[in-house]
Steps between C-alpha positions, in 0.01 A plus 500: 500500500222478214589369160565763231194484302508332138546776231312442167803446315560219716198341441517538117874370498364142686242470300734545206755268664214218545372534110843454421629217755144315401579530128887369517349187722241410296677544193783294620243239636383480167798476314566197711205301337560614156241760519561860365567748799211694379256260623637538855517850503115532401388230742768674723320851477125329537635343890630772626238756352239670669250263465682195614794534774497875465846540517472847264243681376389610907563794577705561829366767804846728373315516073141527684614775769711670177201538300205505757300226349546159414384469169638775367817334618444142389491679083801665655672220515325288232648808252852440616442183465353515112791749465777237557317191328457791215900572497634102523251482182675784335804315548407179378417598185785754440696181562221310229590735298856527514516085427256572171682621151274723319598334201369152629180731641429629180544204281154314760250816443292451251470114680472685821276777379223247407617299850405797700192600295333155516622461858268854578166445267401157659539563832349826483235303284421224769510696793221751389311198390501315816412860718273608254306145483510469870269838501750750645456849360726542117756731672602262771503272204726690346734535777543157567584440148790748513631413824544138318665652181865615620804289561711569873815395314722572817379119626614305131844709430619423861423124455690521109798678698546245789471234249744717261285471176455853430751485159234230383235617250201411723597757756576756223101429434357520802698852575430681126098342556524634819555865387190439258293391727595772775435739187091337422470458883546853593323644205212291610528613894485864316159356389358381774616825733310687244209249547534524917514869495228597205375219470561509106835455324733790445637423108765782551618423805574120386641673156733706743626196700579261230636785331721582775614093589541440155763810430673434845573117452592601138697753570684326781611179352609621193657862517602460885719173425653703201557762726636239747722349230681833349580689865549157736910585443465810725342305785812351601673890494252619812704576797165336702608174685333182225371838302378227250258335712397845700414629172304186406305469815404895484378403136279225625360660722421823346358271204302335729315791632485640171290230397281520837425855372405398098221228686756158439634303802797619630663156421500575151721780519744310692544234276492716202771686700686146554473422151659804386776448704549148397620664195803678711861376495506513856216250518674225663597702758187646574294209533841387747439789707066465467474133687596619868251796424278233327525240807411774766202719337324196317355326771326739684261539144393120560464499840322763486245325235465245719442670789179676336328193530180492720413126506189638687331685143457105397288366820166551312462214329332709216776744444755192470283344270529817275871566595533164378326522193657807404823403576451185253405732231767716523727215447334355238483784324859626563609104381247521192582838373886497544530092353329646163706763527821304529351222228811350279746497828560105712263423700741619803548845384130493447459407844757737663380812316133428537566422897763784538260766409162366738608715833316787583639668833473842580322564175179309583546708844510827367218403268317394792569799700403746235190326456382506915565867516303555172234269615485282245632194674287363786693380784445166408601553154795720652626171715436249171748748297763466785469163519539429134839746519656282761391148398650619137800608638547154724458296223715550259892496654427096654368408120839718301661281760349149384556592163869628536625243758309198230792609252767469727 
């Protein structure tokens, strides 16, 4: 009797089950050598990825056969994917959020306002300076330079929460700069869209989109934790099972399209949504009833990082030279920018904000990506920009570790 075949459910569940499984071993591998978990889950994501074992991102004869060709399936699956790295995200800063007082938030921003600033204009600065003196065309300059300006935050606040320093004042930094930066960093991708598509810049459309991020941050952290604060007693009169927390999650995540849809990254929303809540009486609670949420979904968004990784883009010994270079300036210029802006603080905090904020992540990736499809970025310059996202993002939770576990 022939075997039932494989449905395409099937096959998504084991992948699912492997990016899971993988993450929980590595992280607990890690833990075991004093190593935050989110170092194994990366490095976890990058073995079994397509381009190493190949444990996910294949598509299986059922998601071929379903959708008649195999690419087509492959960004099938690769969007489910994205889809649940994008949701364990969501979570993790709704949780960020929930463990940050907006009184302690507000109290860092005019530090972190000049943090995030500083930490945007010399990037952006050094990377169109190397492009541009390297002879690439000005708009491929200008792309690399943005996709070197914004902060993937996800990486640094899960590091602060496993090492349970999110109440300190350094953390409160690096989230509030965070926001800025998101803010500059997608009115400058508003730029250079305008610049890929008209090849000139669009002055309203930028207008329109810092408009739009500045009112929706605004409006969020201050008149949504009011809101929070003066109808949080009715929460606990829903007839919903933990009506609280259903009510909480449906606000994060309805915040964090919302900001999708005003041009900000849908993290924002989420901890803005977090942060509102942290205001709530039932706060305790809610963060109680968050971890087991927190512990399944976050994972799969570092995993998933990792598993993006094409070792291959760096075999040219040219393009590694230049992802290398790049990468080194982004640093530098994250560490420059964000020490001046965190002048007057130890030396630690100094070190912890300026190092907490040098990720880039997904944000150099969708930088990159816009830039391909617009033709600005060469494929060379497409692989340098991915490079520089991951090497960033690598980096920095093994240094917060040095620096945390030399206190203790």
């Amino acid at each position: 009797m022939p075997a039932a075949p494989v449905s395409v459910i099937t096959t998504i569940l084991v992948d699912i089950f492997i990016i899971f499984a993988a993450a929980k071993i590595a992280g607990e591998l890690f833990e075991r050598i004093r190593q935050p978990a989110v170092i194994g889950e990366i490095l976890a994501g990058m073995l079994i990825g397509p381009f190493a074992l190949g444990l996910i991102g294949q598509p299986g004869p059922a998601l071929v056969s379903a959708f008649h060709d195999e690419e087509v399936a492959r960004e099938v699956l690769n969007t489910i994917y994205e889809v649940l790295a994008e949701v364990g995200v969501i979570v993790l800063l709704f949780v960020v959020g929930l463990e940050v007082h907006l009184d302690q938030f507000l109290s860092v921003g005019r530090r972190a306002a000049v943090v995030g600033a500083l930490g945007v204009v010399l990037p952006l600065l050094l990377g169109f300076g190397l492009i541009s003196y390297l002879g690439y065309p000005q708009p491929a300059a200008v792309f690399v330079g943005t996709a070197m300006v914004a902060t993937s935050v996800g990486i640094t606040a899960r590091v602060l929460a496993d090492f349970g320093v999110l109440q300190e004042k350094e953390a409160s930094i690096i989230l509030a700069a965070a926001v800025v930066d998101d803010i500059l960093g997608m009115i400058l991708l508003a730029s250079v869209v305008s610049i890929g598509a008209n090849g000139g810049v669009s002055w309203g459309q930028i207008g329109l989109v810092a408009a739009e991020a500045l009112a929706f941050t605004g409006f969020t952290a201050l008149v949504g934790a009011r809101i929070i604060r003066r109808f949080d007693a009715h929460l606990d009169d829903l007839r919903l099972r933990n009506g609280p927390f259903v009510v909480a999650m449906s606000v994060c995540l309805g915040l964090a399209a919302l900001a999708g849809y005003v041009g900000l990254a849908a993290i924002i929303g989420a901890f803005l949504a977090g942060m509102a809540f942290s205001q709530a009486r039932q706060r305790s609670s809610l963060l109680e009833q968050a971890r087991p949420v927190y512990d399944f979904l976050v994972p799969f968004f570092f995993v998933v990082t990792g598993a993006q990784v094409d070792l291959r883009l760096l075999a040219q010994p040219s393009v590694a030279s230049l992802a290398l270079a790049v990468t080194a300036l982004a640093v530098i210029g994250k560490l420059a920018g964000c020490s001046l802006g965190a002048l007057g603080m130890s030396w630690r905090s100094v070190a912890v904000v300026s190092i907490g904020m040098v990720p880039r992540g997904e944000v150099g990736l969708i930088v990159a990506a816009i830039g391909l499809s617009a033709q600005a970025l060469s494929p060379e310059l497409f692989s340098v920009v991915v490079a520089m996202s991951i090497l960033t993002t690598l980096i920095v939770p093994p240094t917060l570790n040095l620096i945390y576990r030399s206190q203790s």
